[in-house]
N, C-alpha and C positions, 0 to 999 in steps of 0.2 A: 480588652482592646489594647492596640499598640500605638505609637503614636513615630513620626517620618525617624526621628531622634533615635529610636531603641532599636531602629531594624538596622543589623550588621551592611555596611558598606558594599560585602560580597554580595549580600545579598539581593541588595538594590540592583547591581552589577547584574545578575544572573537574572532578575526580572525583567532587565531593559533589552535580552537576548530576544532578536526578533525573527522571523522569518522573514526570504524574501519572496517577492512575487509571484516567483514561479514556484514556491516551494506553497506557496496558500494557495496556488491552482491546483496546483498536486493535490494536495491534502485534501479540497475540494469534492476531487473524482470518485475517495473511496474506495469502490469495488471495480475493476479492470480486467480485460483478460491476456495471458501470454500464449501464444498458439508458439506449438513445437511441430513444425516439420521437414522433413529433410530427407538424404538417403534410406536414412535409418527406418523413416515408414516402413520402407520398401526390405530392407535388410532385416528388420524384426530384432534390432537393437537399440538399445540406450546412449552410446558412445561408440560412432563412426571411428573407422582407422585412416581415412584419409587415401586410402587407395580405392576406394568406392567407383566402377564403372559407373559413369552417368545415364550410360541409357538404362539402367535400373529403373529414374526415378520419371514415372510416368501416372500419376495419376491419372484415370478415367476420366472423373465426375465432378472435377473441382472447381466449386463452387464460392468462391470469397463473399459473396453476398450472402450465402447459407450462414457463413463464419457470423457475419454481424448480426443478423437477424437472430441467432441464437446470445450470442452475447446480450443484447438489446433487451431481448425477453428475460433473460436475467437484474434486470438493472444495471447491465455494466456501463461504463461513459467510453471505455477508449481498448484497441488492442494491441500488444507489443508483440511485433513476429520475429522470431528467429533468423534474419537476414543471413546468416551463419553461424553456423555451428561447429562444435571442435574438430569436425570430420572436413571443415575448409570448401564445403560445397556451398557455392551462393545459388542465393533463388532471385538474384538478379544479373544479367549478360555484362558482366565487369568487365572491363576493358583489362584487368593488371591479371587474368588468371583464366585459361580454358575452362577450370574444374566449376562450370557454372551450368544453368538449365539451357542455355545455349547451342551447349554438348548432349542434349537428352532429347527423347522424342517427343517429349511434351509442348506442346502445341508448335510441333515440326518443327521444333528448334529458337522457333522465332518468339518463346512468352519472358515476360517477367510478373515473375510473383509477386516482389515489392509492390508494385505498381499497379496488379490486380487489388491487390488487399489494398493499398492507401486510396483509391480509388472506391473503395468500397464504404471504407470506414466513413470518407469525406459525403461520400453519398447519403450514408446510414446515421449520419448526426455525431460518429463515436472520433474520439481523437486516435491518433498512428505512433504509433514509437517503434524501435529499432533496438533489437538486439543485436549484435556484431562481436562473436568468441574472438578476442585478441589469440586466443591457441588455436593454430592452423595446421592441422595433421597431414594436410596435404601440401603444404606450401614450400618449395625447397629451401629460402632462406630463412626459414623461420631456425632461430638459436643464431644467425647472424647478425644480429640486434639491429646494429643500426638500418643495415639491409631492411630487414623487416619492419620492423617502424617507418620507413618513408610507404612502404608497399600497404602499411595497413591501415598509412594516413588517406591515403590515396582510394581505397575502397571505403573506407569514412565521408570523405570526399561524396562520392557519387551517391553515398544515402541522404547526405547530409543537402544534396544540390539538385536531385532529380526525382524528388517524390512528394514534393511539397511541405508541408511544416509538419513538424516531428512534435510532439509534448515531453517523448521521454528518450532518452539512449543508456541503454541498459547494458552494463559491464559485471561479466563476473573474472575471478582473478584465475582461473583456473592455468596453468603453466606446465610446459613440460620440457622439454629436449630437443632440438631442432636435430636434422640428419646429420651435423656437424659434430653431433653430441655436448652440445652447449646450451645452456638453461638460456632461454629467451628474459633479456631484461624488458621491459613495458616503458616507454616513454609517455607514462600517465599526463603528463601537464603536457606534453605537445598532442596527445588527444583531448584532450580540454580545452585549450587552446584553440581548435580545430571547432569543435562543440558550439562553444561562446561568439566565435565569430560570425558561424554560418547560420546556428538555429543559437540565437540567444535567450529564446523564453523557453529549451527543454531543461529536462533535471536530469542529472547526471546522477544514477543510480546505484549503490552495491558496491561496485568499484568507482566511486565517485564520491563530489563534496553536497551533492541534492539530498540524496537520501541512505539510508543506510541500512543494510541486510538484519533481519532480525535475528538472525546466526541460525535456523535452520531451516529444513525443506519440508516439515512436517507440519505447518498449519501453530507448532506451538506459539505462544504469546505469553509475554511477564504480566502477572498481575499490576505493574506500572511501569507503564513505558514512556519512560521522557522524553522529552524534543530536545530540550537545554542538556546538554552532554558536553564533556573535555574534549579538546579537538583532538586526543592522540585519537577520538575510534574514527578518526580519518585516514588514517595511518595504512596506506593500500599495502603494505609488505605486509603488515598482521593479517588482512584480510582476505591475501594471496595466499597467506599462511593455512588461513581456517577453512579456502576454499576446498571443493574438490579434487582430489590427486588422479584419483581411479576411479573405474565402471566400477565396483563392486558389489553394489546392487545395495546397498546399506545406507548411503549417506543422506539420502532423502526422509529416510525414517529418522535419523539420528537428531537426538534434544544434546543439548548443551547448558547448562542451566548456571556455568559457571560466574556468568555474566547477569546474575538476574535482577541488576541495582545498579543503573547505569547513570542514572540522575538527581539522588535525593541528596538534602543537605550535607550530610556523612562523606557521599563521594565525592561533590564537586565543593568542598573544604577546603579549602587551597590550592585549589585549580587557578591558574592564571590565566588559561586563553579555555574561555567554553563559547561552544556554536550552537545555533541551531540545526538540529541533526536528527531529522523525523524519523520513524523505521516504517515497510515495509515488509508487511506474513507473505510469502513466495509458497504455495506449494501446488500439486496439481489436483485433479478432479480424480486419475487413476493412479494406481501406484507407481508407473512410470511416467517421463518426461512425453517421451510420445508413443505412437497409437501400437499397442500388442493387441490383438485378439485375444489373446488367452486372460485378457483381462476384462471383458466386456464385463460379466458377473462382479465384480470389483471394483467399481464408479461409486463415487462416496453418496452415501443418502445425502439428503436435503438435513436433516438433523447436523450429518456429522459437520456438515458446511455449515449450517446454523452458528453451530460452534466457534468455527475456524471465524467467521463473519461479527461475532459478536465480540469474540479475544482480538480483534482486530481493527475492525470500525469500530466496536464499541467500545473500543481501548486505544484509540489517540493511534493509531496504526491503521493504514491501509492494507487493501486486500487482493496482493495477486494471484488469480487462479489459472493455472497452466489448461487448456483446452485441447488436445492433440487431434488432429485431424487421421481419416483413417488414408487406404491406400485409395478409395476413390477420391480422395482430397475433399471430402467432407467430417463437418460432426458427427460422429457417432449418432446414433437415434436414441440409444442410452442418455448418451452425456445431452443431448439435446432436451430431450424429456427431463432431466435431472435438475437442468439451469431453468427450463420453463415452471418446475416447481418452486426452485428457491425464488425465482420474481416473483411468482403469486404468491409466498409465503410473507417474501417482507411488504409486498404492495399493500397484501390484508391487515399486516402487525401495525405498520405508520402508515396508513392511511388519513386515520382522523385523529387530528390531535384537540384534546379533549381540554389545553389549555387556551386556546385562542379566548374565549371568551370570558377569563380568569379576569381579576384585582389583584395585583401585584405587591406587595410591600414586604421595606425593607428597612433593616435593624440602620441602617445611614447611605447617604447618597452623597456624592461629592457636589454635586449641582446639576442644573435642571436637563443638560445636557446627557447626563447618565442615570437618568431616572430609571426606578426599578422596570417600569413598562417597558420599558426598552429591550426585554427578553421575549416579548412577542411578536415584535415587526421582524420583518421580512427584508430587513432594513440590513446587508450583510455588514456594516458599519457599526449599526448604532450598538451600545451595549450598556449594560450596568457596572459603577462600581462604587464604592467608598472613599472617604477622600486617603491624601497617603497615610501610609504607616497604621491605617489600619486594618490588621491581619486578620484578626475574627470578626466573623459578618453572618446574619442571614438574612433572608429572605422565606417571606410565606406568601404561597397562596390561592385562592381563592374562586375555587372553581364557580362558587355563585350556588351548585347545587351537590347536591352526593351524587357521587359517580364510580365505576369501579374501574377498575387499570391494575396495569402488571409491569410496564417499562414506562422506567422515567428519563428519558434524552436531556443530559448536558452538554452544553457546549460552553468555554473561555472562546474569549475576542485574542485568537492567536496575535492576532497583528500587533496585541498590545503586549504577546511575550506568552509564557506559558506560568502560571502563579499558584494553583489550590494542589496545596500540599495535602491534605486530610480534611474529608465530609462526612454529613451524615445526613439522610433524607428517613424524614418520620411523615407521619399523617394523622389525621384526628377527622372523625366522625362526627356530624351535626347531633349534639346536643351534648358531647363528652369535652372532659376539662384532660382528659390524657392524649398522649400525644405514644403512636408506634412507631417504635421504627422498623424499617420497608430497607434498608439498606447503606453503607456504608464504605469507603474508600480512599483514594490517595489522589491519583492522578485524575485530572479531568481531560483541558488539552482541547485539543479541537473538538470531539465527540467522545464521553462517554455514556454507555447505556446501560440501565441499572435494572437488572430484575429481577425481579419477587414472584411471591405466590399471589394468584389476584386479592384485592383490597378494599371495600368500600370506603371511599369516606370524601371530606369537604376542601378539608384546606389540608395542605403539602408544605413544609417546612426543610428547606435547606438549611444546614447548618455548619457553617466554614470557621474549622478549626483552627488550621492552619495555612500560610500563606505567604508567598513572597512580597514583602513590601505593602501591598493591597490586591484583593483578587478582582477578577471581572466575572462577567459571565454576559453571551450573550445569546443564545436561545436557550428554552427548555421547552421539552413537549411532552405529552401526558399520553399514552398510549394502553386499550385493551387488545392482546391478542385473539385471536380465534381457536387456537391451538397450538400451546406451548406446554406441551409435558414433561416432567422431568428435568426442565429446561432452569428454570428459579433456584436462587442458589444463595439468596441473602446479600450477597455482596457485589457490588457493580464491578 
């Protein structure tokens, strides 16, 4: 045990890093979808050039209620559409720019997409966010900085003013060369700016101070990913840096792994200013952004999502999955079929949690207000913790009967900061004096999800090694799969 006295001042410091509001709505959601569409359906590319005919883009069949409905059956809660993309084609009739569906013959000239999908979404229960590419290939002021910044304050503007409330606006840093042949500078804080005024509860994503890019397009995840981070990976020139330059059909596969320790005691040592600074897993269902035929046969199993969904929700990280719509402006029947399996996958996995009807105890309780039971209400508030300064702690317990499980769901009380450095979760069997352990790890965080190969037994023993200052915890749940093959892995 540790006692308020022996824990480093930094450290205290780094535990009292909170999230705000809208970053604990965020975190909330989980699993979301990004739909990409645009010219490019219709061109049978990745990356528009910006001279794209608009009467190209005509979808037949398009459906935005399809769109949620598929999401929904997935478990997702919200969808972020591509309002623009690097190719500078909006899918809403913008006042500052012709190059919109305006100019197409989709629905005679007279649709907006924004406004089908927010419409939809607001119908179908899910939240709306907005993508909008600061890189406009077709825009002629673009690389006249200032020029362009008022113009693409102004198209911000009309997302941010005529589609109702937003939860997310999603920036990525990608940059190129205006016809002037001058690198476009970004006036990041006058779109933020801009942001905070008009939708003050979205999260400013990626290129933003809400959340932050998990550095690739491939579904990877860090074995611990921390929310408490140094404010430089705020730093939008780094991140402009690492974004994409080129089509070159590579960079969504591509890991990075250089960064794989972004928040443990070691790094944030002498950090002066650290934030909370969650990450988001970005990658898509196919191996492109949007809809190729030639890739119908290559939509990710339900497995490989499994994965991506586990290193991601089940790793203090959300999970966005790109969903491309095809040239009739619907889901795929592939990719529909695909997200209606992964909902019935995780509906079956957590449906019953097997601790509701548990005995809770705990190695110390700070007072009656943080009781160990307080990991089973439903109560997003209430939680467990020890008093301060002490860093090792457990909790057992007590299922009442023997019962068998494979996923043990942790969650910390973010609100109170992010704290368990290093656990270990064991079990013991009615009538045995040993105890197994079922699994082991670092970061906990909003959610993480731990699993094993299935287990009989009574009581469950968390055991909190390490810890900033004192740790919380405020749900856990006891879950059997149906079928998880291959899936178990010793370690959460």
């Amino acid at each position: 045990m540790s006692n308020s006295a022996s824990t480093p001042g930094w450290i205290k410091a780094a535990a009292q890093i909170v999230p705000s509001e809208r970053q604990v709505r965020w975190q909330e959601m989980e699993l979301y979808a990004f739909v990409h569409f645009t010219v490019n359906t219709f061109t049978d590319r990745e990356w528009g050039l910006g001279s794209e005919d608009p009467q190209i883009f005509n979808p037949t069949d398009l459906d935005a209620r399809q769109w949620v409905e598929v999401c929904k059956s997935a478990g997702m809660t919200g969808l972020i559409l591509t309002c623009k993309h690097h190719d500078g084609f909006c899918l809403w009739p913008s006042k500052y720019t012709d190059h919109t569906v305006a100019a197409s013959p989709w629905r005679s000239g007279r649709g907006d997409l924004v406004k089908e999908v927010a419409d939809a979404c607001r119908e179908g229960g899910l939240k709306f966010g907005i993508y909008l590419s600061p890189w406009d290939r077709h825009e002629r002021s673009y690389g006249d900085s200032d020029v362009y910044n008022e113009f693409f304050l102004h198209q911000l503007r009309e997302l941010l003013t005529n589609y109702g409330e937003v939860f997310c606006v999603w920036f990525d840093g990608a940059c190129g060369e205006g016809p002037n042949g001058k690198k476009q500078v970004y006036d990041w804080n006058a779109y933020y700016a801009l942001i905070r005024e008009l939708q003050p509860e979205a999260v400013i994503s990626v290129c933003g101070p809400d959340v932050r890019w998990c550095g690739n397009e491939a579904g990877h995840t860090r074995p611990s990913e921390w929310s408490v981070v140094p404010a430089y990976l705020q730093d939008n020139e780094k991140i402009q840096k690492e974004s994409q330059q080129v089509d070159d059909g590579t960079f969504a596969s591509r890991m990075d792994t250089q960064d794989i320790d972004l928040g443990s005691r070691d790094v944030i040592r002498g950090q002066r200013d650290l934030i909370w600074y969650p990450a988001e897993v970005n990658t898509s269902i196919r191996p492109g952004w949007f809809y190729h035929a030639s890739e119908d046969e290559l939509v990710k199993s339900v497995d490989e999502l499994m994965r991506i969904y586990y290193g991601s929700v089940g790793g203090n990280a959300n999970f966005l999955l790109n969903l491309p719509p095809d040239k009739r402006g619907r889901i795929h029947e592939t990719d529909a079929e695909r997200l209606q399996a992964l909902g019935d996958r995780l509906r079956s996995i957590f449906r019953h949690n097997l601790a509701k009807p548990a005995i809770i105890q705990a190695s110390e309780t700070a007072d009656e207000l943080y009781a160990a039971s307080a990991i089973l209400s439903d109560d997003p508030h209430s939680y467990w913790r020890p008093r301060e300064g002490t860093e090792q702690a457990w909790l057992e317990i007590d299922l009442r009967e023997e019962a068998t499980f494979d996923h043990v769901v942790l969650m910390e009380h973010i609100r109170s900061g992010q704290r368990i450095e290093r656990f270990t979760l064991e079990a013991r069997r009615q009538g045995s004096e040993e105890w197994t352990e079922l699994c082991n790890g670092t970061v906990v965080g909003y959610k993480r999800i731990c699993r094993f190969a299935p287990v009989t037994a009574r009581w469950i023993r968390l055991t909190i090694h390490e810890s900033r200052w004192y740790p919380t915890l405020s749900r856990i749940g006891i879950y059997m799969s149906e079928q998880e093959e291959g899936l178990a892995d010793g370690k959460s």
